[in-house]
C-alpha positions as CSV (number, residue, x, y, z in Angstrom):
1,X,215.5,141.9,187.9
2,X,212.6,140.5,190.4
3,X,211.7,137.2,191.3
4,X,209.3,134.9,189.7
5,X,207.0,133.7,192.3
6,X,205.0,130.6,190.6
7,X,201.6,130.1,192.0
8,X,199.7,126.4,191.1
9,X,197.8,125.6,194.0
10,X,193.8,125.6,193.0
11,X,192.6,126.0,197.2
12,X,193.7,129.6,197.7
13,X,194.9,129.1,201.0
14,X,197.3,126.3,199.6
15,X,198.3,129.0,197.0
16,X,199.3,131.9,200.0
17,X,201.5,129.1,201.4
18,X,203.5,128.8,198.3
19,X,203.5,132.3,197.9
20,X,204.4,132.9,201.6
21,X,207.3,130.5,201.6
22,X,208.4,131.4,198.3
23,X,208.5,135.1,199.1
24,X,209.4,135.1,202.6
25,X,212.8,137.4,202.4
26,X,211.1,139.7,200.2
27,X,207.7,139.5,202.6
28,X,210.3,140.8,206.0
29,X,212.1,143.4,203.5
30,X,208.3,145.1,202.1
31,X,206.8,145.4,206.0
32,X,210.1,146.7,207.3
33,X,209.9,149.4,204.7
34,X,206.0,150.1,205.5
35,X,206.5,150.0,209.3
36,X,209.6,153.0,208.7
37,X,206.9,155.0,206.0
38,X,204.5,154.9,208.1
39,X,206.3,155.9,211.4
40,X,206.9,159.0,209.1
41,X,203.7,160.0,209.0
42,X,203.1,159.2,212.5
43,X,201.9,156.2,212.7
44,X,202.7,153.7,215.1
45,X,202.5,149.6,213.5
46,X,201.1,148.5,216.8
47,X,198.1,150.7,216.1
48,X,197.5,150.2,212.8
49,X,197.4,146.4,213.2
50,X,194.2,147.0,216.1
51,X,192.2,148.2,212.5
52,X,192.7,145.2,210.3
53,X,190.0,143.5,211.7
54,X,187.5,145.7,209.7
55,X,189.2,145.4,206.7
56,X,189.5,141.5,206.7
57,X,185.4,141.2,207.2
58,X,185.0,143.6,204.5
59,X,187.6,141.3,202.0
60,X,186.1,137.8,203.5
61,X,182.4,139.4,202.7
62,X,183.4,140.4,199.2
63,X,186.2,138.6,198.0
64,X,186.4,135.1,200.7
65,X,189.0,133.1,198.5
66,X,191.4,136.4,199.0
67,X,191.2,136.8,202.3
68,X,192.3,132.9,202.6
69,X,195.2,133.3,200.3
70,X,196.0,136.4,202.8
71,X,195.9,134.0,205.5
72,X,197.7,131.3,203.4
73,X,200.6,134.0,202.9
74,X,200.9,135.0,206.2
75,X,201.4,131.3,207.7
76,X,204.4,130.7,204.7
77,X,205.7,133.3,205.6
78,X,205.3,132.9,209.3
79,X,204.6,136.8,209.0
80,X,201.4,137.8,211.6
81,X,197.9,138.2,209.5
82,X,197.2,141.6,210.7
83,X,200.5,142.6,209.2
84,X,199.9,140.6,206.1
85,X,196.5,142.5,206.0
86,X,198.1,146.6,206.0
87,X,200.6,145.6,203.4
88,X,197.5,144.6,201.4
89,X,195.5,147.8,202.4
90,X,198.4,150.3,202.5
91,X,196.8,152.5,200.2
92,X,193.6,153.0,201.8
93,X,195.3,152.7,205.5
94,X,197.5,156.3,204.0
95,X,198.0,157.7,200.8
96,X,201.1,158.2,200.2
97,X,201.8,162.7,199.4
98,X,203.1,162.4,196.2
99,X,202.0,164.5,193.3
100,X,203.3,161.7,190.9
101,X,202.7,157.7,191.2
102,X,201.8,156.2,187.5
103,X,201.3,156.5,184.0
104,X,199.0,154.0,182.2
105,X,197.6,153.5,178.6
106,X,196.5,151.3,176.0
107,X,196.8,151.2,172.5
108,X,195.2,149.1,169.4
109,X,193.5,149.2,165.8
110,X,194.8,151.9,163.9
111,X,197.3,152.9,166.2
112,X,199.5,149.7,166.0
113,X,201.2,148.1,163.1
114,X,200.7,144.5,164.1
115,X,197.6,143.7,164.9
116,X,198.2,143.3,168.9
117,X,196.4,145.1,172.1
118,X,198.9,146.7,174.3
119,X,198.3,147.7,178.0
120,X,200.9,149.6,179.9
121,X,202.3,151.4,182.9
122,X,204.8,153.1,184.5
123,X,204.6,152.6,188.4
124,X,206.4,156.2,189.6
125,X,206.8,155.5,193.1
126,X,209.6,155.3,195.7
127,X,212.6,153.7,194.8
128,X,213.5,152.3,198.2
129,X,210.4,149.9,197.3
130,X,212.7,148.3,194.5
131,X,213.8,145.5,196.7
132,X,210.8,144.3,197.5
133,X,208.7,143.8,194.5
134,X,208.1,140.3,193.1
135,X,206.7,139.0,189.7
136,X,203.4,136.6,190.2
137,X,202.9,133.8,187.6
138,X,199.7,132.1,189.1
139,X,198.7,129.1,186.8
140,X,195.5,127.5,187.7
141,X,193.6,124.5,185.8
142,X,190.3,125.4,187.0
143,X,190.8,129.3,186.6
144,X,192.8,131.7,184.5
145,X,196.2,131.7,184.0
146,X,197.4,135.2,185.4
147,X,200.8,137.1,185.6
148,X,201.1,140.4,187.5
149,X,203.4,142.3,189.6
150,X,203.2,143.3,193.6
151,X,204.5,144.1,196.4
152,X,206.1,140.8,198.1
153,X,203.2,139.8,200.4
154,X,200.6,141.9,198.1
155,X,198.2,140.0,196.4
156,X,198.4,140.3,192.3
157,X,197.3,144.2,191.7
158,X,198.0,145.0,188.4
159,X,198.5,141.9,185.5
160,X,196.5,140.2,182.8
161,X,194.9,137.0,182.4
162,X,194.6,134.2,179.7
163,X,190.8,135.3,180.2
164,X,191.9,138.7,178.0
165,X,191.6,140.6,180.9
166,X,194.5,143.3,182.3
167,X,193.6,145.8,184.5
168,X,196.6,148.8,185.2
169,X,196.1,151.8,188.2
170,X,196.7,154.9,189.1
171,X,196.9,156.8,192.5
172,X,194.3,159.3,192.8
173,X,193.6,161.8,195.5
174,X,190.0,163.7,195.6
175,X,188.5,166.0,198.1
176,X,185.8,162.8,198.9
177,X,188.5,160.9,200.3
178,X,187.8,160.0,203.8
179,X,189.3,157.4,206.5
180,X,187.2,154.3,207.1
181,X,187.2,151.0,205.8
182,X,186.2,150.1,201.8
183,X,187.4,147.1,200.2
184,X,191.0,147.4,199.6
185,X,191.9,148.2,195.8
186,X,194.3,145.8,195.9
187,X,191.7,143.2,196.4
188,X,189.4,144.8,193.8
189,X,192.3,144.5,191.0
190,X,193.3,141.1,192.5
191,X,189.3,139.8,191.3
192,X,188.9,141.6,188.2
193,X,191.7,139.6,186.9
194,X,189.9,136.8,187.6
195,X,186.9,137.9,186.1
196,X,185.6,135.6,183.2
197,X,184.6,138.8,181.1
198,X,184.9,142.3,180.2
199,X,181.4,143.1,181.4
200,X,181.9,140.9,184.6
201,X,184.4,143.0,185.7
202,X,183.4,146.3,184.7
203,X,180.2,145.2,186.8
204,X,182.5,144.5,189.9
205,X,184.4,147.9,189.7
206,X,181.1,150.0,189.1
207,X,179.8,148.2,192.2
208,X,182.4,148.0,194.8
209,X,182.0,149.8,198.0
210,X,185.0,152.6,198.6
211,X,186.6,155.1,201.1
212,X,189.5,156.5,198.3
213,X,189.8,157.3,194.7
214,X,191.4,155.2,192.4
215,X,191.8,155.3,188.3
216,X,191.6,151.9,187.0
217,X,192.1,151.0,183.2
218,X,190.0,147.7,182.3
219,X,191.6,146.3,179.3
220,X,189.3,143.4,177.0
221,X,192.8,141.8,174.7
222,X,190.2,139.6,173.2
223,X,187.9,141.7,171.3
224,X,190.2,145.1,171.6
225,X,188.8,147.1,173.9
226,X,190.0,149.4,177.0
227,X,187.5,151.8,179.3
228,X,189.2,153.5,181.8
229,X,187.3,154.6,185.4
230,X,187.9,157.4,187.8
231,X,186.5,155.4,191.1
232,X,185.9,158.1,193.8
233,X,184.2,157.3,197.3
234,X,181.3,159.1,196.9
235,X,180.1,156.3,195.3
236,X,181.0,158.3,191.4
237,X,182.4,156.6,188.6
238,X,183.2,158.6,185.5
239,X,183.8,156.5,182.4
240,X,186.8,157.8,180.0
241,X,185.9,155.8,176.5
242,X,189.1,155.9,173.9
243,X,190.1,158.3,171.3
244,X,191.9,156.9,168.2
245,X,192.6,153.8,169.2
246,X,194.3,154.9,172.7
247,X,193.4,155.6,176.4
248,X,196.0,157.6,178.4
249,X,195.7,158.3,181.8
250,X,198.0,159.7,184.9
251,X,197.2,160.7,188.4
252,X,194.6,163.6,188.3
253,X,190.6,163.8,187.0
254,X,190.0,164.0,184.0
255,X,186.0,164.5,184.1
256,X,185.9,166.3,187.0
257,X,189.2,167.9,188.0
258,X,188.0,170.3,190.4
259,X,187.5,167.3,192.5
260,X,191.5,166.9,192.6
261,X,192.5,167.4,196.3
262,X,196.2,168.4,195.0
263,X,195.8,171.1,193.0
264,X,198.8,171.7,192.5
265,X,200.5,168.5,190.6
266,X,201.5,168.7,187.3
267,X,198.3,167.5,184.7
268,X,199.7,167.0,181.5
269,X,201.7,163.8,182.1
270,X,198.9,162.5,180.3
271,X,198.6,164.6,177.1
272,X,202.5,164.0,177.1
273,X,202.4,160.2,176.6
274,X,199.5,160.7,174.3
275,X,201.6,163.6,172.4
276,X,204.5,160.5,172.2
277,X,202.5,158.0,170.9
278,X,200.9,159.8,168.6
279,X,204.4,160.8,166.9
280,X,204.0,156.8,165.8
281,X,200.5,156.6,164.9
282,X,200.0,153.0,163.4
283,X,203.2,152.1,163.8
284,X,203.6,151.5,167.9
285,X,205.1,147.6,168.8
286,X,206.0,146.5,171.9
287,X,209.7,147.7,171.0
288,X,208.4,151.3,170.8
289,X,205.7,151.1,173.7
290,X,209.0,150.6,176.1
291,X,211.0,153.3,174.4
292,X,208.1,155.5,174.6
293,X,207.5,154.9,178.5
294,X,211.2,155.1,179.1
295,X,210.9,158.8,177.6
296,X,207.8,160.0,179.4
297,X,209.6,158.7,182.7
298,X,212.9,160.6,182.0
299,X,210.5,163.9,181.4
300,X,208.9,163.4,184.8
């Protein structure tokens, strides 16, 4: 259903010019349909390209060989930087009023019947976005080979590596959120995957500076393992260990809910997938995961 946007350059610039030219349609359709969301919620693209300056000194600081493949897709796609740049921080520019976004989870051990980690997610978000998502396949010599999805002109944001690592997301929204500039979460999830191991980037995650929450599920294929980390900007992060073999999440707080800033959103979306996969305790495939998911979605 999406492209398949293969990524082999090793220079990461080189690599945002074959993702740029590659992706370019897509690229034009994904900034069209921010500028319109955005105009929404009142604000104007001209504006919101003056604060990108921040937020590339705060990506070249942290994270330099992302901010050149940002720069490497803007030039193939001939699509300004700055532009480029709010498509990459769109969720800390405005989070989006939704009470629902995504459902992640992990499963292993005793709760599968073949032997095999799974990681996944349902991304709940606005349908109009369909046209514009892409599948990355970036395979490197000198680096891990890595296969995600994103937004076309989005760096990788949620994917898995042949290091064993997979991180998967969920929107959060917490009464600590605040405007300002943090390092993009897209960027965060973008170097975890290429994070050599578990406790590298569970290091960069507990470390990374932040202006909005975000629940991020750290998956370790290799030796079975899953944490899963309620990031808020006050500098918090609550660890969520597994219970039986599984990690559920959705888009509320789990350690400290009264630090939800929308109260009212459903919080058992959750419990429900747990409730699902618990009906086939040590007997969940890959066959099942997807009929599972499929079910929780329909429920939403």
């Amino acid at each position: 259903m999406y492209p398949i946007i293969r990524l082999t350059q090793e220079d990461p610039y080189e690599r945002g010019l074959e993702y740029g030219r590659q992706a370019r349609e897509k690229i034009e359709i994904c900034v069209e349909y921010y500028k319109k969301q955005f105009l929404k919620k009142g604000m104007l693209w001209e504006v919101l390209k003056k604060y990108t300056n921040r937020f590339s000194e705060i990506i070249t600081e942290t994270c330099p060989e992302q901010i050149e493949e940002i720069r490497g897709i803007s030039a193939g796609s001939q699509i300004p930087l700055e532009e480029i740049l709010i498509i990459n921080a769109r969720y800390e520019i405005s989070k989006f009023p939704k009470e629902l976004e995504c459902t992640t989870g992990a499963v292993w051990g005793e709760a599968v019947k073949d032997g095999h980690m799974y990681g996944f997610k349902n991304w709940d978000f606005n349908q109009c976005a369909r046209p514009h998502i892409v599948i990355l396949d970036i395979q490197l010599k000198n680096g891990p080979h890595m296969i995600g999805f994103s937004e076309a002109g989005q760096i990788m944001r949620d994917g898995f590596s042949s290091n064993g690592i997979a991180i998967l997301a969920n929107n959060l929204q917490s009464v600590n959120d605040h405007a300002g500039y943090g390092l993009p979460v897209t960027c965060l999830r973008r170097k975890v995957l290429t994070c050599a191991t578990f406790k590298e980037a569970e290091q960069f995650i507990l470390a990374s500076e932040r202006t909005m929450s975000n629940n991020i599920l750290l998956i370790d294929g290799i030796h079975n393992k899953a944490v899963d980390y309620e990031w808020q900007p006050d500098g918090t992060v609550d660890i969520i260990g597994p219970e039986q073999d599984m990690i559920t999440h959705a888009n509320h707080f789990i350690v400290h809910p009264e630090r939800d800033a929308l109260a009212g959103r459903p919080k058992n979306r959750d419990r429900r997938l747990r409730e699902l996969l618990m009906e086939h305790y040590g007997k969940i495939d890959l066959v099942i995961s997807c009929k599972i998911f499929t079910r929780q979605q329909k429920e939403i």
